[in-house]
N, C-alpha and C positions, 0 to 999 in steps of 0.2 A: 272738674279740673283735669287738665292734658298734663301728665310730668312725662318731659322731653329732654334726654339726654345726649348734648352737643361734644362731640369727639374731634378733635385736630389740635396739631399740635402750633396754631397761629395763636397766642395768649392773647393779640386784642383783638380777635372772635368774640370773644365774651363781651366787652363792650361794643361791640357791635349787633351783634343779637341780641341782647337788652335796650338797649336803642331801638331797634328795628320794630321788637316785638312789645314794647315798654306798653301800651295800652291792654293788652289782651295778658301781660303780665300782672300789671296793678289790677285789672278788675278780677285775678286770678282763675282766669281762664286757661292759663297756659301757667304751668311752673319746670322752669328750667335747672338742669346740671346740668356742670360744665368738668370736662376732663381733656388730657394732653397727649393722651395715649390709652390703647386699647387697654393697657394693663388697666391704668388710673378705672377706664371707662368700668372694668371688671367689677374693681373694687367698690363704685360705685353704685353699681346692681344690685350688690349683696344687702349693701343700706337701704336702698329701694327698690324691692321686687318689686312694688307696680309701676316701674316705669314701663309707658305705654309708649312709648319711640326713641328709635337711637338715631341723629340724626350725625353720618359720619365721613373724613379724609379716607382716603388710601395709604397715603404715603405719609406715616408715623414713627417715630424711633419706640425702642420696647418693644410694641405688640403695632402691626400695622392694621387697618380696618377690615381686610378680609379676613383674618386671623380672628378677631373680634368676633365677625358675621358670622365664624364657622362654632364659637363658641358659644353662641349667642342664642341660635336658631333651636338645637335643641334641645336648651332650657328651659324657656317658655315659648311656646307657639303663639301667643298672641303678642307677644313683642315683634315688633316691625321695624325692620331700619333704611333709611335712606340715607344710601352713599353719596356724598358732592364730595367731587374732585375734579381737579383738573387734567386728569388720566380719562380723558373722557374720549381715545378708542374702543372699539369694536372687542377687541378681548379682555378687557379688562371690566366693561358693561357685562360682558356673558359671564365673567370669573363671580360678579359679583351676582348676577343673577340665580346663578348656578347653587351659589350658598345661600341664596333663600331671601335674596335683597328687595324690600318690595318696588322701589323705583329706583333714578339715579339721575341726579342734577349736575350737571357743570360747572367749574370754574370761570370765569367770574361769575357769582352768584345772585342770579336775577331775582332777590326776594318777591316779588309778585308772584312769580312765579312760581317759589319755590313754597311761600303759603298754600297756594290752590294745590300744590302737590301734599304737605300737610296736611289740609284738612280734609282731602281725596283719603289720606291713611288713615289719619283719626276716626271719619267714618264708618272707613271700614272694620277698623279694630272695634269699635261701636256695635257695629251689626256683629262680631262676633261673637262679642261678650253677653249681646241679646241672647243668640244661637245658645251660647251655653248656660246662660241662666235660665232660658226656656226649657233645655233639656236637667236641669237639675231640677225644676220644678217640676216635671213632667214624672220624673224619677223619685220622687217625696209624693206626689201624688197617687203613686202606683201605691206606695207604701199601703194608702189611709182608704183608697177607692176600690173596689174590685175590681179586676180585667173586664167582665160584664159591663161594668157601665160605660169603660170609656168604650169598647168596642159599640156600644150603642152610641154614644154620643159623635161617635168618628163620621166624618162626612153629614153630620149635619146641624140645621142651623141652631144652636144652644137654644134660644129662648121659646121656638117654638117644639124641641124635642121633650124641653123640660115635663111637660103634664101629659105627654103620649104612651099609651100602656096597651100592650098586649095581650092574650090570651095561649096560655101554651102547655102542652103536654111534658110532664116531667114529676121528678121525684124529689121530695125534700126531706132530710133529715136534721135529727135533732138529737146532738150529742153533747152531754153534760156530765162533767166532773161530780162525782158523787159525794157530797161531803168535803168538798173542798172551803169550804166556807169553813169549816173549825180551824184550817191551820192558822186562819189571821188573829186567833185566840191563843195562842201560845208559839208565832214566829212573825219575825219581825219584817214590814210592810216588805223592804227591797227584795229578801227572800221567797214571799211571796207572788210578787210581781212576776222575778225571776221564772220561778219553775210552773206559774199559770202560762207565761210564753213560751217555755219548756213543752211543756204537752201540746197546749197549742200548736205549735209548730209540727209537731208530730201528725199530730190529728189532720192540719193543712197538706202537707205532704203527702199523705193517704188519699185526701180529696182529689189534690188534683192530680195523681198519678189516674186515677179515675176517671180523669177529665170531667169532675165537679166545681162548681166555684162556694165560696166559702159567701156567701150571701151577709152575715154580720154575724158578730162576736156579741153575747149575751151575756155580761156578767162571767160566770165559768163556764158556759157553754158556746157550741159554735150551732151556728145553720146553716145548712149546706145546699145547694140545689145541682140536679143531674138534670141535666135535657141531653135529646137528641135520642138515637137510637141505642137500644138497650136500657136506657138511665135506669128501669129498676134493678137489671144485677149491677150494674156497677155503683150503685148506691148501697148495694148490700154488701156488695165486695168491698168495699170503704170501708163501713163501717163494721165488718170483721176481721180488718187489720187492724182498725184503728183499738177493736175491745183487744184482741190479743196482744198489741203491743204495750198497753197501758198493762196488762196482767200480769207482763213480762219481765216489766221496773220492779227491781224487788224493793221489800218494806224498810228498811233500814236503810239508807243511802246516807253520801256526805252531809246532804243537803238537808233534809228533812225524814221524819219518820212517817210521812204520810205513803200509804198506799194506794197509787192511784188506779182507780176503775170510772167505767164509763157507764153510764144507762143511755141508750138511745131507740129514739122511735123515728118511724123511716113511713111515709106514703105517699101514694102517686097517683096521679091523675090531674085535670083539667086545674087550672089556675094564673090570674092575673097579674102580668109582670108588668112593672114602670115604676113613675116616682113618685112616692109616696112625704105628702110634708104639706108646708104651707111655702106657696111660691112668693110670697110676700116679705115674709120672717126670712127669705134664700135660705131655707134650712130642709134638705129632701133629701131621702133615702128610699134609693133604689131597691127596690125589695119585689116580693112574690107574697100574694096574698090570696086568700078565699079557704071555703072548708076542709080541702085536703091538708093546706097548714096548718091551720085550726089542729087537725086532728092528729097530724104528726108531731106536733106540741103537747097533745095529749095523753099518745101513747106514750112519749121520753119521761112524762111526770109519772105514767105508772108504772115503765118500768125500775127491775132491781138492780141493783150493780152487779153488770156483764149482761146484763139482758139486751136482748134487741127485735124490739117488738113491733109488729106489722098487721095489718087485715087481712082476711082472710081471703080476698081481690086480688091482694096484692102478692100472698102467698100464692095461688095459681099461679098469677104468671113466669113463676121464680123456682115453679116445683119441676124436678128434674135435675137442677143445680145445686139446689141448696136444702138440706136438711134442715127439719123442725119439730118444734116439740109445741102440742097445742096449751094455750094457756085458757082457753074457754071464752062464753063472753061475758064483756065488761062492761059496764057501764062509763062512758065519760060526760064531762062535764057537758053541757049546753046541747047535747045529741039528745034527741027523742028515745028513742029506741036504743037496747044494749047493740052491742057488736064483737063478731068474733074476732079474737083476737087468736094470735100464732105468734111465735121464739125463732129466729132465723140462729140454730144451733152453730153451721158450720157450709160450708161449701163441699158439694159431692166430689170423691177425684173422677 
């Protein structure tokens, strides 16, 4: 439904436009106000902000229609009004153009005419309000999806990008709240929630100062992926922001008595990016997969809070920057073979 508010001060206007418009009324396609003046017109806004047109005189007592126009415009930008008057010169069209009028009809009023110019505005207030509910969706999207995906998905066709996966060099970590699962045993869930998006947030910030993206949130933990050039220090670099800042939160706060720390394990090399799901169930997540995840899944399980642990691969390529303390080798889960493991201490100045 169009609601359209009609301004002049002729009071059998009203019976006239109900007449005129009576079919597109009754099937409530159109719902009309009716006001005598710009004031009247004001006051009538306020009662219905979604009016979607003002259709309006010039020449009013109280408040005349440009007065209206000028208070009108920037209230709501998607309100639209057309002026019919019989002041239908040259400066008076541009007065009201000026103040933001979207067209402007003539006295005597040629309703043919002056429909096809309605629903020319309804239209287009129509495509606006598409404009901006696309852009609000688009903005709740960004919330729930990573930048990664849409930037894959940009420029191309959805249904055939959906099961398309690449192969890429980069570095994943895996950072988890240690013990964070006791507070939901003695604090209550909103609390909880709260200060898991508390850290979280923190942790993200460190990511993408990095120029990491945060790949999915795990329970109390996050996944993170680095590409590009450098991604193992700046994966490492992240993630010894991310342990000192959590170290930083002292124990006793308003909120809780939990102290929080991080265990994370960090590795890099060759791995499988796209959408992982069933395309059937439309349930897919974009993710990164193969043994280097595997394995940096691995080392975040063994290590301790504050630890951040790495292979010894991976240490090479990071030696020079970042100090370490060896931890030996370890054996993990579903690996043949042990593997050495290293402690990424500190960054060298």
């Amino acid at each position: 439904m169009a609601k359209i508010l009609v301004v002049d001060d002729e009071e059998d206007l009203e019976i006239l436009f109900r007449q005129k418009y009576r079919q597109k009324l009754r099937s409530g396609e159109y719902e009309m106000l009716f006001a005598l003046n710009g004031q009247q017109a004001l006051d009538l806004l306020k009662e219905h902000p979604d009016t979607d047109m003002i259709l309006s005189d010039i020449n009013m007592p109280v408040m005349d229609g440009l007065t209206l126009l000028a208070n009108t415009k920037e209230k709501n930008p998607l309100l639209k009004t057309i002026i019919i008057s019989a002041y239908g010169d040259m400066e008076n069209i541009r007065k009201a153009m000026n103040l933001g009028a979207f067209d402007f009809v003539t006295k005597p009023v040629d309703f043919q005419d002056l429909e096809i110019t309605m629903e020319k505005t309804l239209g287009y207030i129509q495509q606006l309000k598409g404009t901006l509910q696309a852009m609000r969706e688009n903005n709740i999207l960004r919330m729930y999806v990573d930048e990664t995906v849409l930037n894959f998905m940009g420029g191309k066709e959805i249904e055939s990008a959906l099961m398309e996966n690449e192969t890429i060099e980069a570095s994943v970590a895996f950072i988890d709240l240690v013990g964070f699962t006791k507070i939901s045993e003695n604090e209550d869930p909103n609390t909880v929630v709260t200060l898991l998006n508390e850290y979280f947030d923190l942790m993200v910030k460190e990511i993408i100062e990095e120029k990491g993206s945060v790949d999915k949130f795990i329970g109390d933990a996050v996944m993170a992926v680095f590409q590009g050039p450098d991604h193992e220090k700046r994966s490492a670099r992240a993630a010894i922001s991310i342990r000192d800042q959590m170290e930083a939160i002292p124990e006793f706060s308003e909120k809780s008595h939990f102290k929080p720390q991080v265990s994370i394990g960090i590795n890099s090399g060759e791995m499988v990016s796209g959408n992982i799901g069933s395309k059937s169930l439309k349930r897919l997540d974009y993710t990164v997969i193969g043994d280097v995840v595997n394995v940096a899944s691995r080392l975040q399980s063994a290590a301790n809070a504050g630890q951040i642990l790495v292979l010894d691969k991976t240490a090479e390529i990071l030696h020079g920057d970042f100090s370490f303390q060896e931890v030996g080798e370890m054996k993990l889960k579903n690996k043949a073979n042990p593997v050495k493991v290293l402690e990424i201490i500190s960054t060298i100045p």
